[in-house]
C-alpha positions as CSV (number, residue, x, y, z in Angstrom):
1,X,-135.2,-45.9,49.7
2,X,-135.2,-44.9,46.0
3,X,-137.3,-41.8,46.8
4,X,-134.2,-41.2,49.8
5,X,-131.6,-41.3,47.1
6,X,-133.3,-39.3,44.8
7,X,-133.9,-36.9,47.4
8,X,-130.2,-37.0,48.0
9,X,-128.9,-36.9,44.7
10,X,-130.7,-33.7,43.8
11,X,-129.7,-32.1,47.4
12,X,-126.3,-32.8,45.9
13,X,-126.9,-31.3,42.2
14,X,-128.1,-28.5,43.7
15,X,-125.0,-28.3,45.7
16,X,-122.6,-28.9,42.9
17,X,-124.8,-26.3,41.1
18,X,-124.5,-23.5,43.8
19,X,-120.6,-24.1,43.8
20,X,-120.4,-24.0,40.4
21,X,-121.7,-20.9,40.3
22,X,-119.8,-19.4,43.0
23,X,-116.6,-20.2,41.7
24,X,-117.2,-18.5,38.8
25,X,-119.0,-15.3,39.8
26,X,-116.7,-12.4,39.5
27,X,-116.4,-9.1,41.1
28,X,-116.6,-6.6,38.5
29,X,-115.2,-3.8,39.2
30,X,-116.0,-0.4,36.5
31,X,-113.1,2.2,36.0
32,X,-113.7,5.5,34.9
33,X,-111.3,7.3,33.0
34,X,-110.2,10.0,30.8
35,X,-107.3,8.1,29.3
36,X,-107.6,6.2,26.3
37,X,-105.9,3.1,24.4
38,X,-102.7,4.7,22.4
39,X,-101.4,6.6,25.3
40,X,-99.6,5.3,28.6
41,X,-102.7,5.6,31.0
42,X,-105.2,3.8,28.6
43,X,-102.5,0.8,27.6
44,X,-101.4,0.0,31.1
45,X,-105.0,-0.4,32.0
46,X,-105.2,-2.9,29.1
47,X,-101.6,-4.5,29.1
48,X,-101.4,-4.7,33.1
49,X,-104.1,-3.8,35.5
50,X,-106.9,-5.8,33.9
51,X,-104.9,-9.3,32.8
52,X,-102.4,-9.1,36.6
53,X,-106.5,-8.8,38.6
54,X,-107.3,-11.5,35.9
55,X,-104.7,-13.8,36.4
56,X,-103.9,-13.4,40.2
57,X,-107.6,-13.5,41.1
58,X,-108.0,-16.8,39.0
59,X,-111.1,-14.5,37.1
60,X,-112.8,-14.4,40.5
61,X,-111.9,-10.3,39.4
62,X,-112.0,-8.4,36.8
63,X,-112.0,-4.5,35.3
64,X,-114.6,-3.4,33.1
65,X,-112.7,-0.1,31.6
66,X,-114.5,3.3,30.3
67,X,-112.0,5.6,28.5
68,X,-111.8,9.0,27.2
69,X,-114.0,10.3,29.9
70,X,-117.2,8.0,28.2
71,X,-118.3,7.5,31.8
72,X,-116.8,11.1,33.9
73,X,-114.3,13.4,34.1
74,X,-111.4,13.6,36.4
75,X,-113.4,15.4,39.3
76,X,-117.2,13.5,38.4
77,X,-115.6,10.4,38.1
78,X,-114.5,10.5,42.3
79,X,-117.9,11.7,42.9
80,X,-119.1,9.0,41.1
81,X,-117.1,6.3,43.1
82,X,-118.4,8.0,46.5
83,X,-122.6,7.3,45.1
84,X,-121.6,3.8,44.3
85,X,-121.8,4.4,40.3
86,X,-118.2,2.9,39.6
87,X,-115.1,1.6,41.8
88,X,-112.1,2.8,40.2
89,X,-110.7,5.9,38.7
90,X,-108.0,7.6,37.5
91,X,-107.2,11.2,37.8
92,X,-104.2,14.0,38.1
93,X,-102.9,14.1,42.3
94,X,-104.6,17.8,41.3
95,X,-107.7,17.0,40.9
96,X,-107.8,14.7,43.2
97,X,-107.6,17.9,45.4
98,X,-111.2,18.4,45.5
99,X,-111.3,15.7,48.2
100,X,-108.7,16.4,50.1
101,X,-104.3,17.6,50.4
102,X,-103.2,14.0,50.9
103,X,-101.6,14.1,47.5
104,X,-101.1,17.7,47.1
105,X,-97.1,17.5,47.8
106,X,-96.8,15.9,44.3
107,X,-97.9,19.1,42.7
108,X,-95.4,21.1,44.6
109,X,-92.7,23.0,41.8
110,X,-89.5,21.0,41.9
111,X,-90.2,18.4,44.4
112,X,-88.7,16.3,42.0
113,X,-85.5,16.9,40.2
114,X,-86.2,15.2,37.2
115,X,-88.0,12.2,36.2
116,X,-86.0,9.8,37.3
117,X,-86.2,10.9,40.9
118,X,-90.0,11.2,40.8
119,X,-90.4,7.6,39.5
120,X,-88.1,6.3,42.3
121,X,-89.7,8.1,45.1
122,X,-93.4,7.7,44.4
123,X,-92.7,3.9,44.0
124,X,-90.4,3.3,46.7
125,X,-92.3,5.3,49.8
126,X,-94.1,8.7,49.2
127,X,-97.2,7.4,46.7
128,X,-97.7,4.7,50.2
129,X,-97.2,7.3,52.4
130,X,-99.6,9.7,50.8
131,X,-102.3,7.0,50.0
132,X,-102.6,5.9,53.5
133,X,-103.3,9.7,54.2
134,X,-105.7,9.9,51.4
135,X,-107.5,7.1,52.4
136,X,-108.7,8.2,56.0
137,X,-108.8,11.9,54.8
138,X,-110.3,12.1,50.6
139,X,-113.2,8.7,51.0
140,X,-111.0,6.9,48.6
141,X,-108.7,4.7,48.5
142,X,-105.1,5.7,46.4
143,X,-103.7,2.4,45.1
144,X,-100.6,3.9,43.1
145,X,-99.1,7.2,42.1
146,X,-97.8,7.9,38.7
147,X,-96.6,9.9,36.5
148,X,-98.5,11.4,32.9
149,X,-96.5,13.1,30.8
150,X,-93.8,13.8,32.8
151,X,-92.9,17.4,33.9
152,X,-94.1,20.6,32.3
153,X,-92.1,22.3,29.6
154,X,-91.8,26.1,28.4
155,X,-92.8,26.5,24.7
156,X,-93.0,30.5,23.3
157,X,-93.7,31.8,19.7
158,X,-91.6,34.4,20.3
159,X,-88.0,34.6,21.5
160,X,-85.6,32.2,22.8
161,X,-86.1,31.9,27.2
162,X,-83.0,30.9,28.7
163,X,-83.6,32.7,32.7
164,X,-86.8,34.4,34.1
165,X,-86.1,37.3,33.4
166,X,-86.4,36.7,29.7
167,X,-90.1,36.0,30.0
168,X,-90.6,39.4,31.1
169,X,-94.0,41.1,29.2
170,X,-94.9,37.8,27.4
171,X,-98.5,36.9,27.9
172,X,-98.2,33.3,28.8
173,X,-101.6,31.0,29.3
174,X,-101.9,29.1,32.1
175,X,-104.5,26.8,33.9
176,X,-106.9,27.9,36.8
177,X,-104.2,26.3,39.2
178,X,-103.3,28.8,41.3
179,X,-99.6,27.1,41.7
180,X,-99.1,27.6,37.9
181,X,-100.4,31.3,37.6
182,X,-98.0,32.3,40.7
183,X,-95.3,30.9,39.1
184,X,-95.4,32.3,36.1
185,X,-96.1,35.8,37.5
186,X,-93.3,35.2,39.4
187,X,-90.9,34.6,36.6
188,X,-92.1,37.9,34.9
189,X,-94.7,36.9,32.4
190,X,-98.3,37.9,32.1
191,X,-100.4,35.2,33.1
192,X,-103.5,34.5,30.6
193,X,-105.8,31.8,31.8
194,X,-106.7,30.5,28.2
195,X,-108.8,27.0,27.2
196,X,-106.7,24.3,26.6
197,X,-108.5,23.2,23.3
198,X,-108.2,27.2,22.3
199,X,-104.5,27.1,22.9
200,X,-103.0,26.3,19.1
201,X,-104.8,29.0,17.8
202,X,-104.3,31.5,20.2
203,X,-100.7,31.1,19.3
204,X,-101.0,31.7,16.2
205,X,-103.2,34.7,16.4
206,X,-100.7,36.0,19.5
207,X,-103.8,36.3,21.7
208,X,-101.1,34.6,24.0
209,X,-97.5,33.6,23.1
210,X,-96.3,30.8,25.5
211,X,-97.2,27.7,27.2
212,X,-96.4,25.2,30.4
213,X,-97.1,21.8,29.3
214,X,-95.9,18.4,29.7
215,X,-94.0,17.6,26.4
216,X,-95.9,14.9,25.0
217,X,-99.0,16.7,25.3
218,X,-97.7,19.8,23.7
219,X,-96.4,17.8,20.8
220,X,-100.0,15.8,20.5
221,X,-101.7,19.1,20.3
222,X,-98.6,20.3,18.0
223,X,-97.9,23.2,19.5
224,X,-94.4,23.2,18.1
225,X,-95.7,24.4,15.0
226,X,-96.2,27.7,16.3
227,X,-94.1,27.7,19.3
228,X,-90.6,27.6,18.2
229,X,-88.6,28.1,21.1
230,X,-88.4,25.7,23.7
231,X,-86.9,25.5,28.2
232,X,-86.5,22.4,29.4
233,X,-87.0,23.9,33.0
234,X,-89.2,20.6,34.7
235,X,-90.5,21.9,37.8
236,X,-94.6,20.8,38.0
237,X,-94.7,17.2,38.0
238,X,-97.7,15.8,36.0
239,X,-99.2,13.4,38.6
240,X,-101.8,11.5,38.4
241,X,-103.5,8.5,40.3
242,X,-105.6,5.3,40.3
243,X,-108.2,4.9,43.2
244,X,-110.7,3.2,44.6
245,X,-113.8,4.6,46.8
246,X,-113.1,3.6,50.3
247,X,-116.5,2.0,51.7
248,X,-116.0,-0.1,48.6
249,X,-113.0,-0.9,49.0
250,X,-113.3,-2.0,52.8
251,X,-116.3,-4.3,51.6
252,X,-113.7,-6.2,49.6
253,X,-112.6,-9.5,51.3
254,X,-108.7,-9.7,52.6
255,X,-107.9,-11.9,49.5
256,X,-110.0,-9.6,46.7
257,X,-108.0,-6.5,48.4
258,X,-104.6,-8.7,47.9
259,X,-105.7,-9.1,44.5
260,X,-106.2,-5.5,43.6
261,X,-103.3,-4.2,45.4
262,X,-101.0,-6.5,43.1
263,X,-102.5,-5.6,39.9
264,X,-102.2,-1.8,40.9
265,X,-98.4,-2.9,41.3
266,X,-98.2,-4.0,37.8
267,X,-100.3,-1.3,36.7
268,X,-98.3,1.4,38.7
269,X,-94.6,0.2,37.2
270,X,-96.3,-0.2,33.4
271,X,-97.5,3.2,33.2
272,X,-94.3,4.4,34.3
273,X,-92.7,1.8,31.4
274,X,-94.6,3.8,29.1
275,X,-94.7,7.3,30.2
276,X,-91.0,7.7,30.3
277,X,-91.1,6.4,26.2
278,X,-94.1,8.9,25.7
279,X,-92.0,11.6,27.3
280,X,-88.4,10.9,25.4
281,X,-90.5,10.3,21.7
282,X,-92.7,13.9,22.1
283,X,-89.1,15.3,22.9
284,X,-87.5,13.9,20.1
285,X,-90.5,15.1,17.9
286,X,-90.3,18.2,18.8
287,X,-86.6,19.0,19.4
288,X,-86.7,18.1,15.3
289,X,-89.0,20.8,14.4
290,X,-88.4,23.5,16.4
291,X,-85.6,26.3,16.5
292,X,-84.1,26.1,20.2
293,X,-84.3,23.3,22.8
294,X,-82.7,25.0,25.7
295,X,-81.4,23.3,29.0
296,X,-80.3,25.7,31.6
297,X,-77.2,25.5,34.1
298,X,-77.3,24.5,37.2
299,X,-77.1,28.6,38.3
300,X,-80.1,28.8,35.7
301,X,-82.1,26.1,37.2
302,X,-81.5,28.0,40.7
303,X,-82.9,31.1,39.6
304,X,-86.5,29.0,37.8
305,X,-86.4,27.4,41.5
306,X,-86.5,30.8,43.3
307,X,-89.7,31.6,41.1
308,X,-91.4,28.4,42.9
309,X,-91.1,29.6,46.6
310,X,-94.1,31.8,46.8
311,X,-96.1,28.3,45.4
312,X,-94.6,26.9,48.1
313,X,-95.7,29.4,50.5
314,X,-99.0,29.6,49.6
315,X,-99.5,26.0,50.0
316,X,-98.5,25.6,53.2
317,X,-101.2,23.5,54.9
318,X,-101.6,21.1,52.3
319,X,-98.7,19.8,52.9
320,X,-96.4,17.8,55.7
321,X,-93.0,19.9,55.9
322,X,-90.9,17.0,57.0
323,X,-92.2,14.4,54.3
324,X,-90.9,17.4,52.0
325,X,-87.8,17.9,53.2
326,X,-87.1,14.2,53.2
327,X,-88.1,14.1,49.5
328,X,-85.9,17.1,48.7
329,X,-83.0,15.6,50.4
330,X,-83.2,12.3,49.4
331,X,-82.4,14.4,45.7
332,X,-79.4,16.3,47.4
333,X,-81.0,19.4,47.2
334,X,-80.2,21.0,50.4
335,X,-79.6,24.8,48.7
336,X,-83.4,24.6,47.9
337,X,-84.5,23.6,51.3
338,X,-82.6,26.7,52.4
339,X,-84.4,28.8,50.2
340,X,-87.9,27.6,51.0
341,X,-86.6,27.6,55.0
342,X,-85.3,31.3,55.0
343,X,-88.8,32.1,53.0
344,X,-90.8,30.7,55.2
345,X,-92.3,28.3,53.0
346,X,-91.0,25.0,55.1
């Protein structure tokens, strides 16, 4: 009898012992990033994704962060999801491009009006939209759309830009995007590709003269100091997204995918929290420094917007026209949809 209860008092230990340590195994899950603490990506990882996974998951989940591209780069770091190596990352919607179109309508030249409309729409239905695309199309999963940065700025050394044709015979460096060289051929200037890290000194030297960059990176790298003349023309959105490889994903349980998809929600509307102050405090910084901050009229903007089409038409593929259309419209911009209808591009 004793040898039966001792027999059944260490079945139940090792019960209690099991259960114990299944209710407080967690599913780690490693993010790869080139974002950083100090700027909007990095904080919102610290301030909302990992504590919301934390808190609605009880611990059962947590988010073991790699910043400042310790782990990958944009493009390596998807790669790296797809072999298993991490589960999340974060990346712009263009370079998610190199596995697949699904969130290539974000990097479209005045989709968005302004800030405020991007925002809006990405949260209330085109980041969903898109991601359920992405996730049958790229191999990964896109939890939330946001943006970094804001839209891209004009900065020149040289002469105040108020309408394309003032751009005309500047050399002006751009990016290996082929949206961003067309449009600034298009608005008259001489497209340079140039290296980002290159870029303050090549200013200064006049090897180029002018820049397309979000604010609050231009004023990080301070490119005000030797680009004095400043159009706030918006146009390329900076995009970026948070994802998760899809076969991992799917081997998540019902409740663990719950989990993740509310602390991408917190995640998602923190960044945004953040990125707007990033975006207004470079402004201010550099409107203080510089000799001309100039906002075009509403003819103006219609003539930077004419620029855009030929992006447009070359991406035609990548894109859904009507998901376009409904974006553009939901912004009352019906001229524009005109435009890019009698070119072709829609």
């Amino acid at each position: 009898m004793k040898i039966k209860s001792l027999g059944t008092a260490l079945c139940l230990a090792s019960a209690m012992a099991i259960f114990a340590q299944s209710a407080t195994a967690e599913t780690v899950l490693k993010l790869g990033t080139v974002g950083r603490l100090g700027m909007p990506i990095g904080d919102a990882i610290d301030q909302a994704l990992i504590p919301t996974l934390a808190e609605v998951s009880g611990g059962a989940m947590t988010v073991e962060p790699h910043y400042r591209g310790s782990l990958c780069g944009e493009q390596t770091c998807g790669e790296q999801a797809n072999q298993g190596l991490l589960q999340l990352w974060t990346s712009s919607t263009a370079n998610f491009g190199n596995f697949g179109t699904a969130l290539s309508i974000f990097d479209l030249p005045y989709i968005f009006k302004n800030i405020e409309n991007a925002d809006h729409i990405s949260s209330d239905w085109l980041a969903k939209k898109q991601c359920d695309i992405a996730a049958e199309e790229a191999g990964h999963v896109c939890l939330t759309v946001y943006s970094s940065g804001g839209f891209r700025q004009l900065g020149n050394a040289l002469r105040p830009v108020h309408v394309p044709s003032d751009m005309e015979g500047i050399k002006w460096r751009v990016t290996k995007s082929p949206i961003e060289y067309t449009l600034i051929k298009n608005w008259g200037a001489v497209p340079v590709p140039y290296d980002w890290t290159q870029l303050y000194q090549g200013l200064q030297t006049g090897v180029v003269s002018g820049q397309y960059v979000a604010t609050p990176w231009q004023h990080i790298a301070k490119l005000h100091e030797v680009a004095k003349y400043y159009t706030q023309i918006g146009g390329s959105w900076s995009g970026n997204q948070l994802s998760m490889d899809k076969r991992q994903y799917d081997a998540l349980s019902d409740q663990e995918r719950e989990w993740l998809h509310a602390a991408a929600d917190a995640f998602g509307q923190r960044v945004q929290e953040l990125d707007r102050q990033w975006v207004a405090d470079g402004e201010e910084a550099i409107k203080a420094e510089i000799e001309e901050w100039y906002v075009p009229t509403e003819e103006e903007l219609a003539q930077w917007r004419a620029g855009a089409i030929d992006a447009w038409i070359n991406a035609k593929g990548t894109f859904d026209p009507e998901t376009a259309i409904r974006v553009l419209e939901e912004q009352g911009m019906t001229d524009f949809i005109a435009q890019l209808k009698e070119a072709g591009a829609l």
